[in-house]
N, C-alpha and C positions, 0 to 999 in steps of 0.2 A: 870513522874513528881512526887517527893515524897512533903512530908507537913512539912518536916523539922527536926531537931537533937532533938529542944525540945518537937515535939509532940511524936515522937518514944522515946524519955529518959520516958515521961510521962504515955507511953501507956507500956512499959515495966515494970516499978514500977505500974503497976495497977492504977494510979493515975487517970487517965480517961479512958471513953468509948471510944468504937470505931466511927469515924464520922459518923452521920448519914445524909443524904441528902435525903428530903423529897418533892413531889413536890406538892403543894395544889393545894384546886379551887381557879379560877379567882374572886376577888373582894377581896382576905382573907385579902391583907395588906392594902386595902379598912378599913376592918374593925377596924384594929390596929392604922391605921392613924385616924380615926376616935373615938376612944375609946381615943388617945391622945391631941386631940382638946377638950375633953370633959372634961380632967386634966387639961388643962390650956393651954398645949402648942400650941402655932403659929401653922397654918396648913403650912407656906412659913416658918419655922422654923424646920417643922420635917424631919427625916431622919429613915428609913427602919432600923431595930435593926438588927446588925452584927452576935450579939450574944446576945442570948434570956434568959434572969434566971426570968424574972416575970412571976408570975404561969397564971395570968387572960390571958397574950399573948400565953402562950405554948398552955392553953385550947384553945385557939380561932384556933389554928395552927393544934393543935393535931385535932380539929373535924373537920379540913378542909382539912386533910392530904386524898390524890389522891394514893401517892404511895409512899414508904421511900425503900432505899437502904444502906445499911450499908457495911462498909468500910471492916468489916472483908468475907464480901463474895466476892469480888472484889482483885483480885489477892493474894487468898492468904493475904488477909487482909494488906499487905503491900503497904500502898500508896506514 
């Protein structure tokens, strides 16, 4: 199963990394649900971030990170 025309257009121009897929400990998006109730937002209002660019979430992620895999060791890096 490939990720599509525009992630290989993008990943050929250097324009992004390679996917990374990381698996954390158990409570992590606890945390991030929680850090988002403390901004204001609805805890029946939130939704789990698809795609992550706020650095306070990546730190929460990164120090809870279990194990990460990347897209370029995985056939040949061709997903």
């Amino acid at each position: 199963m490939g990720l599509g025309g525009l992630y290989k257009v993008q990943r050929d121009r250097g324009e992004i990394g390679p996917l990374l897929i990381t698996m954390v400990k158990p409570g992590s998006f606890d945390r991030i649900l929680q850090m988002a109730v403390e901004n204001g937002v609805p805890a029946s209002q939130y939704k789990p971030p698809k795609i992550i660019r706020n650095s306070k979430i990546v730190g929460i992620l990164e120090a809870a990170d279990l194990v990460t895999i990347c897209s370029d060791s995985l056939n040949g890096g061709d997903l």
